[in-house]
C-alpha positions in Angstrom: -59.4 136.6 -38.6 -59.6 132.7 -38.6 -56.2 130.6 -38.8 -54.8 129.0 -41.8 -57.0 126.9 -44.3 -55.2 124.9 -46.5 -58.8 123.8 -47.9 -59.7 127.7 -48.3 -56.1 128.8 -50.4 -56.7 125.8 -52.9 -60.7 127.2 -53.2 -59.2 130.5 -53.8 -56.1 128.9 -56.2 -58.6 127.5 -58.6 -61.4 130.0 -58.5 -58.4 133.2 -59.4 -57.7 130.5 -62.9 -61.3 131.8 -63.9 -59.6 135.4 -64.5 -58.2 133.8 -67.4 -61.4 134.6 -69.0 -60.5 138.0 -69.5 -57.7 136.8 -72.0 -60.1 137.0 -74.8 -60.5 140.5 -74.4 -57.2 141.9 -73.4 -54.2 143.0 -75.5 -50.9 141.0 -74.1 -49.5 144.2 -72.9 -52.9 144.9 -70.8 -52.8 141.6 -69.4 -48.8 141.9 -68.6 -49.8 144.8 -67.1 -52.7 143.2 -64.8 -50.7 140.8 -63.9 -47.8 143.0 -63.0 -50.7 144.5 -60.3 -51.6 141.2 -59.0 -47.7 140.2 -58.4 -47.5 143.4 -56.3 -51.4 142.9 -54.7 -49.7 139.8 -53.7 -46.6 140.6 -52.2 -47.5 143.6 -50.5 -51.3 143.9 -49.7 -52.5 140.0 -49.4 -50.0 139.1 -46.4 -51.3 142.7 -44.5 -55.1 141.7 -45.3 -55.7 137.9 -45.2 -51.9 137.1 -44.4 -52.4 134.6 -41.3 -55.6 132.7 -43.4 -54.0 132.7 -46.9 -49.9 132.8 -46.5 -48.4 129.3 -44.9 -46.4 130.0 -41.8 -43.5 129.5 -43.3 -44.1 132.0 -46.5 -44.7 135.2 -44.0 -40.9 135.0 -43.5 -40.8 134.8 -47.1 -43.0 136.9 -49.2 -41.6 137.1 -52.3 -40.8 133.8 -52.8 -44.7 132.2 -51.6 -46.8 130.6 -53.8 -49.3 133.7 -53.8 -46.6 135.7 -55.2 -44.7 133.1 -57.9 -48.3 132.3 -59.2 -48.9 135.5 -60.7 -45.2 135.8 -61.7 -45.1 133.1 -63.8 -48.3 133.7 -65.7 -46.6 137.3 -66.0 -43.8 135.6 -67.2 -45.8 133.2 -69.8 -47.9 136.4 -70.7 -44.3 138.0 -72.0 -42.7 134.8 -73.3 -46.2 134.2 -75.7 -47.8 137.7 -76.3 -49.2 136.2 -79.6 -50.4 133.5 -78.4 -52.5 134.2 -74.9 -54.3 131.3 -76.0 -51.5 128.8 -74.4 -51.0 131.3 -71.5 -54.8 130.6 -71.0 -54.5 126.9 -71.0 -51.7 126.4 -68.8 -52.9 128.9 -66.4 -56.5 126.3 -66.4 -53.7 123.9 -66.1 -52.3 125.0 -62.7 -55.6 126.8 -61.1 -58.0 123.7 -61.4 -55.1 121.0 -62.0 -52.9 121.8 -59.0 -55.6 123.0 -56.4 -58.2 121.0 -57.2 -55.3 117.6 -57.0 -54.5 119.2 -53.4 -57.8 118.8 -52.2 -58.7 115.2 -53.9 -55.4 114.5 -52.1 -56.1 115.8 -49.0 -59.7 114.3 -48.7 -59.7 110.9 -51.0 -58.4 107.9 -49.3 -55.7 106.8 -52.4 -52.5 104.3 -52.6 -49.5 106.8 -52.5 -47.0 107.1 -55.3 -44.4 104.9 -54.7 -41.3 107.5 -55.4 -42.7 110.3 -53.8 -45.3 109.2 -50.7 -46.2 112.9 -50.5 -48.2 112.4 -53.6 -51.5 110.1 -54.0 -53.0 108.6 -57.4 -56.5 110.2 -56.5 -54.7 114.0 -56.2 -52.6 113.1 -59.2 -56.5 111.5 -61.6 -58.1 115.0 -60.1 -54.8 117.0 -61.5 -55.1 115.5 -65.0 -58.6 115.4 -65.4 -59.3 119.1 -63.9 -56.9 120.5 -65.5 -57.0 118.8 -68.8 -60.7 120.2 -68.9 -60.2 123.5 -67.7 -57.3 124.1 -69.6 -59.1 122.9 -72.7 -61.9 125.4 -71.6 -60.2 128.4 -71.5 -57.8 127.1 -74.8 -60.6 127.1 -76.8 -62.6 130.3 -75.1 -59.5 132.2 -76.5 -59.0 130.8 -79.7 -60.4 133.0 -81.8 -58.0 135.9 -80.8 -55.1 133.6 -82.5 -54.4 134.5 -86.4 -54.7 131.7 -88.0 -56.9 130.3 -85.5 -55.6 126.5 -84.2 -57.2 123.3 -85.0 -59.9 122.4 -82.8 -57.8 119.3 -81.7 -55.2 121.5 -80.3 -57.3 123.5 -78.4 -59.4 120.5 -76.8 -56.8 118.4 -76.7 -53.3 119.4 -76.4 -54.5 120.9 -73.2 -54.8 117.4 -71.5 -51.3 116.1 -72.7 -50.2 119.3 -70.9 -52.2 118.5 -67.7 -50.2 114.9 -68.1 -47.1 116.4 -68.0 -47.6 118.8 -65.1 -49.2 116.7 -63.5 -46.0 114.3 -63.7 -43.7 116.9 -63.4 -45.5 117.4 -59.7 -44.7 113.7 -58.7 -40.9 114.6 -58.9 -39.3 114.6 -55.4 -38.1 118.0 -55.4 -39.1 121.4 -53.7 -39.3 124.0 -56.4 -42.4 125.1 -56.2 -45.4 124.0 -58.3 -46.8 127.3 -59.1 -43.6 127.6 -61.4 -43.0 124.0 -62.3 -46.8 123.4 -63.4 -47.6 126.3 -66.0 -44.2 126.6 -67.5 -44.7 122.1 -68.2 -48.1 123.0 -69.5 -46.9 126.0 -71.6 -44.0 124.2 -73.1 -46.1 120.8 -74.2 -48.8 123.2 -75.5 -46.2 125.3 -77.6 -44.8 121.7 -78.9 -47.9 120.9 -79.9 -48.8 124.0 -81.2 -46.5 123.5 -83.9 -47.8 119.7 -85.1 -49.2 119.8 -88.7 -52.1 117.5 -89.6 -51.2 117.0 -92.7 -47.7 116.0 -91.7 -49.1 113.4 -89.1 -51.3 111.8 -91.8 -47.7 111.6 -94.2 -45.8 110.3 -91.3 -48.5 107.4 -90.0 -48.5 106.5 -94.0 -44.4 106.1 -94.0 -43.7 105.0 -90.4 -46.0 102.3 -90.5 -43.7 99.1 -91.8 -40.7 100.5 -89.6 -42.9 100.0 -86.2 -42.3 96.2 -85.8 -38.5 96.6 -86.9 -37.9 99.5 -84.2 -39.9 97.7 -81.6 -38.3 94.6 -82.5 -34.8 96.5 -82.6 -35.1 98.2 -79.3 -36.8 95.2 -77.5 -33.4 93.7 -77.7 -31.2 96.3 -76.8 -33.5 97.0 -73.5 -33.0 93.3 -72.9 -29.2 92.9 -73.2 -28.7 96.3 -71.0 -30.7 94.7 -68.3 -28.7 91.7 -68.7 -25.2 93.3 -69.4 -26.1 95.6 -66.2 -26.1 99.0 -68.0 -29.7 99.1 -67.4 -32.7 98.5 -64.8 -35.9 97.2 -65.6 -37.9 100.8 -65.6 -34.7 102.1 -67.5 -34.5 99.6 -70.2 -38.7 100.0 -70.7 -38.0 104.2 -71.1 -35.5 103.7 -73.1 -36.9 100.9 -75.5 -39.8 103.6 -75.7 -37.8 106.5 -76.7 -36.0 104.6 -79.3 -39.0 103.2 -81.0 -40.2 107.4 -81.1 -36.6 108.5 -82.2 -36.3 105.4 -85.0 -39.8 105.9 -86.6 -39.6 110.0 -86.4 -35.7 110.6 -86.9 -35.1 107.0 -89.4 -32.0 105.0 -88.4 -29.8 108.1 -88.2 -31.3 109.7 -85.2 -31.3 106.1 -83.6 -27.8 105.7 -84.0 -26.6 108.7 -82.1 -29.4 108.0 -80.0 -27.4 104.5 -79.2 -23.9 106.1 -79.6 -25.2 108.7 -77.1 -26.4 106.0 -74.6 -23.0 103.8 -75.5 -20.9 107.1 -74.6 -22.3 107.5 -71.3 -21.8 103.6 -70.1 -18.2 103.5 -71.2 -16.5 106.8 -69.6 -18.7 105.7 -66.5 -15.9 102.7 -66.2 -13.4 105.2 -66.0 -11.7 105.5 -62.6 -14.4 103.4 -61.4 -12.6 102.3 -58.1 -11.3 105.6 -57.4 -15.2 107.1 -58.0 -16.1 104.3 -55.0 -13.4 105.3 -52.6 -14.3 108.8 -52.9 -18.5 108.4 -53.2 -19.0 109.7 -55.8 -20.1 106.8 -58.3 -23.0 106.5 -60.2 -25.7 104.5 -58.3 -27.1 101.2 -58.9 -23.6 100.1 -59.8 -23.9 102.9 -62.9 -27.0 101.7 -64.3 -28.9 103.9 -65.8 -33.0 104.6 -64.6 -36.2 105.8 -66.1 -35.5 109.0 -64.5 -32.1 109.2 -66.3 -33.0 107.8 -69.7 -35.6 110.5 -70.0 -33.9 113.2 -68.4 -31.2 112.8 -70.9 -32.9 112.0 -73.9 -36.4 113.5 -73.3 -35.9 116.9 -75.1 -34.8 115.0 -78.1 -37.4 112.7 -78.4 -39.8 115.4 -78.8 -37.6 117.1 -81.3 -37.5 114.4 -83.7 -41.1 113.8 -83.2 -41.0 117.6 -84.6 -38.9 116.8 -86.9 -41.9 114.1 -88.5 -45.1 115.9 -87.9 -44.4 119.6 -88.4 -42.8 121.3 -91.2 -39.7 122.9 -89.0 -38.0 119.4 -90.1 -34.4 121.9 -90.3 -34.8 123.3 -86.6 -36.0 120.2 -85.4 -33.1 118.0 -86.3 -30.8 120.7 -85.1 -32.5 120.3 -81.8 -32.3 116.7 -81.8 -28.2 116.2 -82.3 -27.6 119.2 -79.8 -30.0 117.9 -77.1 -28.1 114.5 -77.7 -24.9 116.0 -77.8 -25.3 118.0 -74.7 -26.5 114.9 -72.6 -23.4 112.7 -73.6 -21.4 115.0 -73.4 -22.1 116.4 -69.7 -22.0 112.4 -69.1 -18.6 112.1 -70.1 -17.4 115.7 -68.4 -18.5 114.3 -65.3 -17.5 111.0 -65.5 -13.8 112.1 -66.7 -13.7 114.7 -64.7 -14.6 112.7 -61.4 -11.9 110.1 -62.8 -9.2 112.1 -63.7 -9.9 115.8 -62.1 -7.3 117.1 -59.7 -9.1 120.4 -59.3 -13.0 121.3 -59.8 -14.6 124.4 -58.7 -17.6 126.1 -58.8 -19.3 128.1 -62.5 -19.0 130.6 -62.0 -17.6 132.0 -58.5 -14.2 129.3 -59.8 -14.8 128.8 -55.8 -12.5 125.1 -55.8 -14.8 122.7 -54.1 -13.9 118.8 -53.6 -14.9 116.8 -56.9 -18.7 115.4 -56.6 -20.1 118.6 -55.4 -23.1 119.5 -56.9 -22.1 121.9 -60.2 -18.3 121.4 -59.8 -16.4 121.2 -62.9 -13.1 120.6 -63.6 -10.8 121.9 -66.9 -10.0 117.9 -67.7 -13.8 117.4 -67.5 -14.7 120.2 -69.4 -12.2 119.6 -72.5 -14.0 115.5 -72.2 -17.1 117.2 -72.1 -16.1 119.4 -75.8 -14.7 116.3 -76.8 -17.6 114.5 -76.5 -19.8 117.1 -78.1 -17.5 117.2 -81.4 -18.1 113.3 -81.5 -21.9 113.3 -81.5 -22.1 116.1 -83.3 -20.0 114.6 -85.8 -21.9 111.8 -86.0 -24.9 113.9 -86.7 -23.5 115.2 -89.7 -22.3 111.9 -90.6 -25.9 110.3 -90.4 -27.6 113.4 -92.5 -29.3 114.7 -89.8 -27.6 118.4 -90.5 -25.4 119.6 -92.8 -21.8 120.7 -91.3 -22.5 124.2 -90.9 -24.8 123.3 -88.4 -21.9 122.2 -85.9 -21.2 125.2 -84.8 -24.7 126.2 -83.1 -25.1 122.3 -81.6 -21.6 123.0 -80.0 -22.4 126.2 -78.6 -25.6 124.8 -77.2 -24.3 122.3 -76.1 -21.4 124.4 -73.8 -23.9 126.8 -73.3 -26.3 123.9 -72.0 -23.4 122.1 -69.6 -22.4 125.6 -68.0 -26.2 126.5 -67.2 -26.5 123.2 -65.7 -22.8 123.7 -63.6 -24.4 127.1 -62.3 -27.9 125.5 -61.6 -26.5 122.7 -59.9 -23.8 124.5 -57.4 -27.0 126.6 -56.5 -30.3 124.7 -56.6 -29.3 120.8 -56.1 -26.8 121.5 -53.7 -29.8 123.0 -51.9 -32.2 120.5 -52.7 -34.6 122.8 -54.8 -34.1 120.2 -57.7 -32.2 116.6 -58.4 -29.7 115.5 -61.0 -32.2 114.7 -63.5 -34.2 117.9 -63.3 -31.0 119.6 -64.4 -30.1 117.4 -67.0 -33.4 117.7 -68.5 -32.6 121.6 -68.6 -29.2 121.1 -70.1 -30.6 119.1 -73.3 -33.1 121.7 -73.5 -31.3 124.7 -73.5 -28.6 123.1 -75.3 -31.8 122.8 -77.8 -32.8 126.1 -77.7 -29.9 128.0 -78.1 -28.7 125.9 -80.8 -32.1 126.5 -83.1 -31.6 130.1 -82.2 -27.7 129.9 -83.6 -28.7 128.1 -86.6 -31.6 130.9 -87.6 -28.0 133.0 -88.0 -26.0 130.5 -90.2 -29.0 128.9 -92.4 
């Protein structure tokens, strides 16, 4: 049997995204079930029969957690997450069969600059990711369309499938070493479900009403960017995020979503001053002097950007603006938890083995950070109420996603950054959104 081809698995990647095909014709439990065969084809007959020509040295040691084995997995997992709607499961398997192998090989064979914060990536493999799988995923989308009741609109299923491809294929460029074939179809699944629930009719009422605020919020949030960069709170490629989400939040959320937005940003810069020469004698300070990047505006405020953009184009205006304040809420508080809890922690240890670890280890908390942390979360969420956003009894669900948010990311962090899998903004990213999540889950109970 010949050696390994790297050329040969990516042929193989894309061509297995043309079973998606069969979606149209399958029941979700008959494809679950399919794809429950091909996880165990994969982990226990492909390594036997094409193991040294398919399988990367390094994944023979390691079967169940190769890329031939997680990519079935997680379009099992999509199948079981969306059984009504195999449609999505469909595009963002197109997304990582002919986005992520065909970007390998465009990589591997087109002479291209390199992305400047990862050099493992190239703009020619990143065009061929987008492209690719924009088109296939919009392929197979609308191929399986008509087994959704109500059907989509036609722009969704020709369309939201290359805003998907964008963001998988952006995800990719992040320096980290989860693997892709988990990283790429849950991105694409989650922007297609986003979209999934954008109203036509809504966008045409919102472009009608936001129009006169767009020169005030760009106006407004030109000159915040521009004093943070000055007052040294921001850099350059932070201040230009962050001007951007605050235009989306002011036009989708009104002036009340763009003041916790600012209290949210205001929190984190202040408790970062606390025990700031104590935080440089024992490392553990924020970078850059504790200015904030692109990387950590987004991270941090990303989830609730594309909640209030819910909140203006779909009609879940309620569940959307509860998703906003907790995604908000969780991201200043963590900030302050940390940043407290770095200053003024005598003990942190590990969530949840309570295993006492020295403070700055990755996923260490502390009890004076974590009662910050609640503190902090009863501020914004506060302010939420104040500013309209949600009435009071919504409080209690943005506080429990919140905590619930913070402690996922204390557990994620003492066991994937500390290994390097993922980085500080990957898991603030997945505190805001859980914090999200579970808090429009808690507020289906009290509505």
């Amino acid at each position: 049997m010949p050696g390994f081809s790297e050329d040969g698995r990516q042929v193989l990647h894309a061509a297995v995204g043309c079973l998606a095909l069969l979606l149209r014709f399958a029941l979700w439990w008959e494809a679950a079930v399919l794809a429950g065969v091909a996880v165990a084809v994969n982990a226990y007959v492909l390594p036997r029969a094409a193991g040294p020509w398919l399988f990367r040295e390094a994944e023979l040691r390691r079967r169940a957690l190769s890329g031939v084995v997680l990519y079935p997995i997680a379009i099992l997992a999509l199948i079981l997450v969306l059984p009504d709607r195999l449609d999505i499961v469909a595009g963002a398997w197109g997304v990582l069969a002919f986005g992520d192998g065909l970007a390998t090989l465009a990589g591997r064979h087109l002479a291209s600059p390199r992305i400047g914060w990862n050099p493992q990536k190239s703009i020619a493999g990143t065009s061929a990711f987008v492209l690719c799988g924009g088109a296939a995923g919009a392929l197979l989308c609308w191929w399986c369309r008509p087994i959704v009741i109500p059907p989509p609109y036609v722009w969704f299923s020709l369309g939201a499938p290359l805003l998907a491809a964008g963001a998988a294929a952006a995800v990719e460029t992040i320096p980290i070493s989860l693997d892709d074939n988990i990283t790429v179809p849950f991105t694409a699944a989650a922007v297609l479900w986003w979209a999934s629930l954008i109203s036509s009719d809504a966008v045409s009422v919102f472009w009608t009403e936001a129009g006169p605020l767009l020169p005030v919020a760009v106006a407004v949030n030109a000159v915040f960017a521009v004093a943070g960069v000055w007052g040294r709170t921001l850099t350059p490629s932070g201040a230009l995020c962050g001007a951007g989400i605050g235009v989306v939040i002011m036009l989708t959320a009104g002036w009340g979503g763009w003041i916790l937005l600012a209290a949210t940003f205001a929190m984190a810069v202040l408790t970062s001053r606390i025990g700031w020469q104590r935080k440089v004698m024992l490392g553990i300070a924020e970078t850059r002097g504790g200015r904030r990047g692109a990387g950590n505006a987004f991270a941090n405020t990303g989830v609730a950007a594309a909640a209030a953009i819910l909140s203006a184009v779909s009609y879940a205006t309620g569940p959307a603006l509860v998703g906003l304040v907790a995604a908000l809420a969780a991201g200043g508080s963590d900030t302050m938890a940390s940043e407290v809890g770095k200053a003024w922690g005598r003990r942190t240890f590990l969530f949840p083995t309570f295993q006492t670890v020295p403070a700055g280890t990755p996923g260490a908390v502390s009890l004076t950070g974590t009662a910050a942390g609640l503190l902090g979360a009863i501020i914004l969420g506060s302010l939420g109420v104040a500013a309209g956003l949600i009435p009071v009894r919504m409080l209690f669900p943005v506080l429990a996603g919140a905590t619930a948010g913070a402690f996922a990311e204390s557990a994620m962090g003492a066991k994937l950054e500390a290994s390097g899998i993922v980085n500080n903004d990957v898991l603030n990213f997945a505190n805001t959104a859980i914090a999200a999540a579970v808090a429009v889950l808690l507020a289906k109970s009290v509505a």
